[in-house]
Structures are given as C-alpha cells and as structure tokens.
C-alpha positions in Angstrom: 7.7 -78.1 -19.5 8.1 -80.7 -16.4 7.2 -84.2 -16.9 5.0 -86.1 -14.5 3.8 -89.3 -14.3 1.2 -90.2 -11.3 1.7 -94.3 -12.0 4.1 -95.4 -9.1 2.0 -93.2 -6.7 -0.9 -95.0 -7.9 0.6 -98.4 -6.3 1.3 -96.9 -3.4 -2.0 -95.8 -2.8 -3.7 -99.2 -4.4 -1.5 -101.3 -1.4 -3.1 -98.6 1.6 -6.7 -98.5 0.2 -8.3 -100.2 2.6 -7.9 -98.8 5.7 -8.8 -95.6 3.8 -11.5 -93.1 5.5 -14.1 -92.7 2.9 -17.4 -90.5 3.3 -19.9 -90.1 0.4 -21.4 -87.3 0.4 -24.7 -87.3 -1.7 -26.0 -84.0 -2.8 -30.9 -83.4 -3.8 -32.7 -80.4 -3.7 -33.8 -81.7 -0.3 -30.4 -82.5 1.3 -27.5 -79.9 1.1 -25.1 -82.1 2.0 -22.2 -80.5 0.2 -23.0 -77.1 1.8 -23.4 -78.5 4.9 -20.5 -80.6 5.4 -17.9 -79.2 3.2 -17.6 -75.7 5.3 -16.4 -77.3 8.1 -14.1 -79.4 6.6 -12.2 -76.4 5.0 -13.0 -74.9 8.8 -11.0 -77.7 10.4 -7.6 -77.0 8.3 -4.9 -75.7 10.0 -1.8 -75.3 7.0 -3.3 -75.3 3.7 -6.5 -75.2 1.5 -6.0 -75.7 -2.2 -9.3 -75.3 -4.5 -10.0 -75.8 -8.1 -13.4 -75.2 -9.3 -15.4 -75.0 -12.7 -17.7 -72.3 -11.2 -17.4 -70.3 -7.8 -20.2 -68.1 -7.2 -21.7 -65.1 -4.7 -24.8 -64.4 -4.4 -27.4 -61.5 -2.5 -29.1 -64.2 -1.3 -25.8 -66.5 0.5 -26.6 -69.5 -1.3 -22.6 -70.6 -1.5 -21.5 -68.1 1.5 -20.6 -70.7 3.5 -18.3 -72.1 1.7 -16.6 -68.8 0.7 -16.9 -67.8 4.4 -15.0 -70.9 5.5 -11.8 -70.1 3.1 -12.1 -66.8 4.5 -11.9 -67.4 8.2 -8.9 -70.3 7.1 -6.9 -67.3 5.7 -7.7 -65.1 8.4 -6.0 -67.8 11.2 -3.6 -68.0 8.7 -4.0 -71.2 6.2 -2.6 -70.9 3.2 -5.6 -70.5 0.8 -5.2 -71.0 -2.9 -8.2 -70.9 -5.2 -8.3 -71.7 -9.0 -11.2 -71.2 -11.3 -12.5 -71.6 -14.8 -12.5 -68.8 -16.8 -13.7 -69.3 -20.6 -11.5 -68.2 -23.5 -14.7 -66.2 -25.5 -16.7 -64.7 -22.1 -15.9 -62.4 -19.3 -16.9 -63.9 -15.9 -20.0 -62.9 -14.7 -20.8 -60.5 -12.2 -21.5 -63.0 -9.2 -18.0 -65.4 -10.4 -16.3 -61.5 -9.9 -18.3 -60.8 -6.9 -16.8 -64.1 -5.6 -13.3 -63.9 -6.7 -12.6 -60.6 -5.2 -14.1 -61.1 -2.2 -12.2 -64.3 -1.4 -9.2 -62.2 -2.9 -9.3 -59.2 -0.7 -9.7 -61.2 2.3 -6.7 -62.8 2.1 -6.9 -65.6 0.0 -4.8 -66.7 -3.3 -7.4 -66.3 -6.0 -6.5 -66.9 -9.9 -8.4 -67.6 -13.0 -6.8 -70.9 -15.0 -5.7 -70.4 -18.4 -8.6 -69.5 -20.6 -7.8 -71.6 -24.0 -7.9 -75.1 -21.5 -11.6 -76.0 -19.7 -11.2 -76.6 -16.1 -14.0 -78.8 -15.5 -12.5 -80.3 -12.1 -13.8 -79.7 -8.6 -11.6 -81.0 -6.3 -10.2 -79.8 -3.0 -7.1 -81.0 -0.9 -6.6 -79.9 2.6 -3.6 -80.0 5.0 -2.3 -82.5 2.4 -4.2 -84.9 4.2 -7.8 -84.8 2.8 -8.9 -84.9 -0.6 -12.6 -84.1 -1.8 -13.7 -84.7 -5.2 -16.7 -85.4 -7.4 -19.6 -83.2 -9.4 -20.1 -80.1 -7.1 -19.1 -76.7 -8.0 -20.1 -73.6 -6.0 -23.0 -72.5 -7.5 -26.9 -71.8 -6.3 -27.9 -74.3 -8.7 -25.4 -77.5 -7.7 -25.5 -76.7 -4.2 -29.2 -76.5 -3.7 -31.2 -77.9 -6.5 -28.5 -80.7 -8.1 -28.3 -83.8 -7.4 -24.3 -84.6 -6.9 -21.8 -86.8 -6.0 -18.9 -86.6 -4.1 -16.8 -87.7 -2.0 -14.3 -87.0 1.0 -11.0 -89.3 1.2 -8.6 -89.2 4.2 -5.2 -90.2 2.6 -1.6 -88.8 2.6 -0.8 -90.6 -0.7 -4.0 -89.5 -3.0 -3.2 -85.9 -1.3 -0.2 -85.4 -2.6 -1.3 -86.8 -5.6 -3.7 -84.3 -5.8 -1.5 -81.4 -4.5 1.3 -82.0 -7.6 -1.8 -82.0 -10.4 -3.0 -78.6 -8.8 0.4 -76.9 -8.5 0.6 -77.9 -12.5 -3.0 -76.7 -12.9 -1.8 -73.4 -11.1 1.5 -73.2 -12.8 -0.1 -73.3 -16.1 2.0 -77.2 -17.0 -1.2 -78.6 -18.5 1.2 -80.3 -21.2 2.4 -82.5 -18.7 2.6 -86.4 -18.6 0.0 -87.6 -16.4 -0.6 -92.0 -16.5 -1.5 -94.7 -14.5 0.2 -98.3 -14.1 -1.3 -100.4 -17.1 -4.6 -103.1 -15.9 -4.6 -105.6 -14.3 -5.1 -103.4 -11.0 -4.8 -105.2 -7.9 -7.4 -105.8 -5.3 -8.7 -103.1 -3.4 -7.2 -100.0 -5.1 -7.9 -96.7 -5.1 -7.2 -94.9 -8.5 -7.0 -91.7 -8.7 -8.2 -90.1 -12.3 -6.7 -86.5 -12.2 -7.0 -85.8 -16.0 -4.7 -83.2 -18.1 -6.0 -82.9 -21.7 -5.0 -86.1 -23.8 -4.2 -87.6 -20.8 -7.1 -90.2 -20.8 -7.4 -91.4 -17.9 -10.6 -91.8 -17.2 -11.2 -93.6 -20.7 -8.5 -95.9 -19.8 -10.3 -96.9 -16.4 -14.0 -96.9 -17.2 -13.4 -99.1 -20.7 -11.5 -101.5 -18.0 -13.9 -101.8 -15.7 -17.0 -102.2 -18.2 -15.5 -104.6 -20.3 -14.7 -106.8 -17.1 -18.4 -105.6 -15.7 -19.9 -109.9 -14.5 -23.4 -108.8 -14.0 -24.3 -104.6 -13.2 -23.7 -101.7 -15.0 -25.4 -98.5 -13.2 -24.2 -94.9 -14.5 -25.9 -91.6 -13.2 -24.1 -89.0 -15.5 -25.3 -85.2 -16.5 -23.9 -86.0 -19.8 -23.9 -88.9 -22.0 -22.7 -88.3 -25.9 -23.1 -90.8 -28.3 -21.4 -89.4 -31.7 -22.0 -91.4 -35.2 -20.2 -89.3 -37.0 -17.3 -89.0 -35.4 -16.5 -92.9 -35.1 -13.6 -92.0 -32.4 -14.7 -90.4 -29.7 -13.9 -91.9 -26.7 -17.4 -91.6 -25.4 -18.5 -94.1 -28.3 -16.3 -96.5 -27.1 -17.7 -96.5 -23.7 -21.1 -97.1 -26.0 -19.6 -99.8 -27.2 -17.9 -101.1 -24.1 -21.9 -101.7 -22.6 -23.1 -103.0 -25.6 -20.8 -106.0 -25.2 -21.6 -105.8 -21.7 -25.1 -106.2 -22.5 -24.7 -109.3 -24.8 -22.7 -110.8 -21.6 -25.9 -110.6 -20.5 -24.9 -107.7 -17.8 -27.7 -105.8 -16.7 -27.2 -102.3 -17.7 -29.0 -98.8 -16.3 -28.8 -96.1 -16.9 -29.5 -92.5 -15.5 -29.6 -89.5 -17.1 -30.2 -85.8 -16.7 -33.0 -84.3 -19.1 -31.8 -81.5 -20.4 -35.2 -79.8 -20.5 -34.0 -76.5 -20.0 -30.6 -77.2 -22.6 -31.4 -78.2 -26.2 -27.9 -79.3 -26.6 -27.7 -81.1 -23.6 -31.4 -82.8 -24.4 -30.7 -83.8 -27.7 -26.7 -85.4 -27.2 -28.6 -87.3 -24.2 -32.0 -88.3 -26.3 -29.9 -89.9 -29.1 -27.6 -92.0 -26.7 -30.6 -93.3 -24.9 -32.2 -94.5 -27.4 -29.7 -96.4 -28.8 -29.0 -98.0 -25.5 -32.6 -98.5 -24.9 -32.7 -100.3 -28.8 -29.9 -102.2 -27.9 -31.4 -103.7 -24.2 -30.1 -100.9 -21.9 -32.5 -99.8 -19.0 -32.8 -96.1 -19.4 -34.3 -93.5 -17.3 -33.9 -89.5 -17.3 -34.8 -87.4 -13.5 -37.9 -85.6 -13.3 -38.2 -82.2 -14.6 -37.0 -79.5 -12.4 -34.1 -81.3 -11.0 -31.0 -80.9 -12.4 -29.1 -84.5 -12.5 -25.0 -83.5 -12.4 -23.4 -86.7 -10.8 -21.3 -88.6 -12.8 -20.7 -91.9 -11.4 -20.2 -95.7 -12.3 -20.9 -98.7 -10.0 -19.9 -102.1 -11.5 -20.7 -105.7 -9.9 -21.6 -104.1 -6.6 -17.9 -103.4 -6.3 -16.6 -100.9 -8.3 -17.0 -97.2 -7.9 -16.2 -94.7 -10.2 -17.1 -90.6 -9.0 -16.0 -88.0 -11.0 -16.7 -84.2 -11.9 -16.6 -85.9 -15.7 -19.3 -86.1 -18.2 -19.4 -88.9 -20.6 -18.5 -86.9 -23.5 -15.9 -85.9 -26.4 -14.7 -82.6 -24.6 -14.7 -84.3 -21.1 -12.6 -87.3 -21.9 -10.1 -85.7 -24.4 -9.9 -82.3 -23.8 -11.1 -80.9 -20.0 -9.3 -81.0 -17.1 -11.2 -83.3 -15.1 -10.6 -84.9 -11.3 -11.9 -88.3 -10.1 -11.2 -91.5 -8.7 -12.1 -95.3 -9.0 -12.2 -97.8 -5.9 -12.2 -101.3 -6.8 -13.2 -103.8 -4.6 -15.3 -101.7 -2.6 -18.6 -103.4 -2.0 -19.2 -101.0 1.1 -18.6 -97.7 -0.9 -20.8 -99.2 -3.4 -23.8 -100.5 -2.0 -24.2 -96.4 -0.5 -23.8 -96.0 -4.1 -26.5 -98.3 -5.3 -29.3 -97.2 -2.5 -28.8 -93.8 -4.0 -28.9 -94.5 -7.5 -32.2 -96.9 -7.1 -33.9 -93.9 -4.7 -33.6 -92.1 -7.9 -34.0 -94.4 -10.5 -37.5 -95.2 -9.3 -38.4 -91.4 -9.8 -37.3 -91.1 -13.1 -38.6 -91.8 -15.7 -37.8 -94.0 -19.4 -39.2 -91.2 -21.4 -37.6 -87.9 -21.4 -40.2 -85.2 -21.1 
C-alpha cells in the first residue's frame, strides 16, 4: 500500500486560487451544456485524457456520442486516453455501459472497470495535467439531457496534479490510501479540493466547517439528502445538525431537493429529511416532476462554493469514492451559483408530489 496525503498540495493551491480560470458549467433538460462544452474540451488535449466515471453509456440513438467520439479522435492523434468506470460488485454492466466500453476500447483508448467491492461515484476528468473538470455529470442519456447538474471546469497545474495522483490510485486499485487536507482555519481565497477515498472524509470535514461558520445563507441543491435516526452517526446527520444550529443563528437556510418520484428509496430518505428541516425552520423545496435534480452543491454567505458528484448521504460520505472541490471566498463563482439555484427554486415546489 502507498501512502498519500493531498494536505501540503492543498496550500499550494489555496495561495494561487485566485487568478484561477473557473467556468461553471450548468446542466436542464433545456441546456446541454455538459454535452456541448465538454467534447471540445477533451477535443483540445494534446498529451493526455484521464476519465473516471460512475456511468458511461452508448446509445442507438447518440445521446453521449460526443463525448465518446471526442476520446476517440484524442486517441487516434495520439493522447494518451485512460478511462475508469464503476462496475457493481452484485450486477454485470449493462448492455449500453459494454456497448460503450468496448467501443472506446477498441479504438484505442485505455478502458478498465474499477474494483467492484468499492463504489466509484466520482466524475471527474483531468486533461493535459492542466484542466480539471468535476461535479455531478456522468455519461448517461438521462444526466446529459434531462438532469439538472453541476459542474465545473478549472484551469490549474496544482489541482491537476492533484487530481492525476487520486486517479492513478483509483486505477492502481490503492483505495486504502491516506488522503487529508490541512486542518481549518483555511485561508482566504482557497480552492480545496475534496477527492474522497473511503474513510477518508473529506467532504464531511469541509461542509461541517463551512456550515457551522455559515453568517447568514445556507442554499444546498443535492439529489440526495439522508437523514438517519437510527443510526445516530452518520455523517449526513451531522450535517442535519450542523444547519440546525445554523438556523437558530438565525441563518437562512434552503433547501433543494430532487423528488424521487420515480425511486421509492430515494423519495422516502428525502421526504423524512425535509420534513424535519421544514419542522425545524428550514425552507424546503423538491423540482417538479419529470426532471431529475442530480447537482450536489453548497453555497454559504454568497461566498462559499461547494460542487461535488456527492450526495448527502451515509454511503457517499463514508464509503464512495467521491470528487469535488470547495472555493472559499468566491463571491463571483457564487453569485452564478445563486442565479441558478433561485431559477430553480422558484419552480419547485415545498410539497413533494
């Protein structure tokens, strides 16, 4: 096994922040922009491409080809193209995950499966160790063209390589190494980055940090929200807890959820959670039917970020491998944030359906 610690990278990406390219990239039924601006990132890479994905799909009808085509025509003028993707420990992948993995393998690319007893829940992307992508989208019909996601796009040497070491450990199979960050106080205008092995905890560590020092907003979009009172420590109850006291701060707290309509698990984990929030002074709203809500974001104060491919539950904060990053002090970054999250808070609604 081969230790690893990310914490002295960490500062030397919190003291080069700001000067730090930074595109959002905000993903509705009504604007691919994932599929539409992704593709020519990966077409713009001249050394390397590494991938790591929940889901990768192909489909008769193209939905994700051009993102598949994009890897394919990088391998063909000779990028090195690596691809890692979920595979679950109890089911075979299904036909269009095959379809997709052996098309990208035949044509050239570097295409494996990640170990089956650990859930790869991360989508992330690094190119020509220069440009990091990272957030809620995987490559399938239904987050690519009828999800609402989050991601982002961040042009940095240091979070690269950050980035690049977590997936060659993802790809070697070293998901029992060390992974930390320098303890809070951050300073001003960092950029964290949240690249989670299981038991790592990162993201725990961050988001109880920055709600517990949360002055006067609290607005979460997240997929999935768990709330368990039978298992008093989960780490997903603490973040409960961690808005609670927020709330009695007086902090305004929202909330945005995804429905679950169409998952009885899903519906029921996020049905109990808002209502406890809601009992307890929370603002709490869930997206409109037929619209699947899979961002999972934070904004505090109007100047912290938080985008992740985490959920707020058990599994994704003490057992997935997860990818994400926090910017602090980062009104800008926020503010996109905030438009977004109030465009879709007014069409939600405070009762699930």
């Amino acid at each position: 096994m081969r230790g690893w610690t990310i914490g002295w990278l960490a500062w030397i990406v919190a003291t080069t922040a700001w000067g730090l390219p930074v595109w959002p990239v905000f993903t509705t039924p009504e604007a691919h922009q994932y599929l539409a601006l992704i593709p020519e990132l990966i077409a713009s890479a001249e050394r390397e491409a590494l991938v790591a994905l929940s889901d990768c799909r192909q489909y008769e009808d193209g939905a994700s080809d051009p993102l598949l085509a994009a890897l394919i025509g990088a391998a063909a003028r000779g990028v090195e193209v690596w691809v890692l993707i979920e595979r679950r420990a109890e089911d075979l992948p299904l036909p269009e995950q095959q379809l997709a993995f052996h098309t990208l393998s035949e044509a050239g690319c570097r295409v494996v499966w990640d170990d089956p007893q650990v859930t790869l829940h991360s989508k992330f992307l690094v190119l020509d160790a220069r440009l990091v992508v990272v957030g809620s989208s995987h490559w399938t019909y239904s987050a690519l063209k009828s999800s609402v996601q989050v991601d982002l796009v961040i042009e940095s040497a240091e979070l690269a390589e950050i980035a690049r070491t977590f997936f060659w450990l993802l790809w070697e199979g070293e998901l029992e190494a060390e992974a930390a960050l320098p303890p809070a106080p951050w300073p001003p205008n960092s950029l964290l980055p949240l690249f989670e092995l299981p038991g790592s905890e990162l993201h725990s560590q961050v988001l109880l940090t920055l709600i517990g020092n949360a002055r006067s907003s609290l607005e979460v979009m997240i997929y999935k929200f768990g709330y368990y009172p039978q298992y008093g420590e989960s780490p997903s109850n603490a973040l409960v807890d961690g808005m609670l006291a927020a709330l009695r701060r007086g902090v305004r707290v929202r909330v945005l959820l995804e429905s679950g309509e169409r998952f009885p698990e899903l519906h029921q984990a996020n049905r109990l959670t808002a209502a406890y929030l809601s009992l307890s002074g929370a603002e709490v709203r869930f997206d409109p039917p037929g619209v699947t809500l899979h961002a999972k974001c934070l904004a505090v104060d109007g100047r912290q970020v938080v985008v992740s491919s985490a959920n707020w539950s058990y599994y994704s904060l003490a057992r997935n491998v997860e990818a994400g990053v926090a910017f602090l002090d980062a009104p800008a970054l926020a503010a996109g944030f905030r438009q977004f999250f109030q465009q879709l808070w007014e069409q939600g609604s405070p009762r699930e359906p």
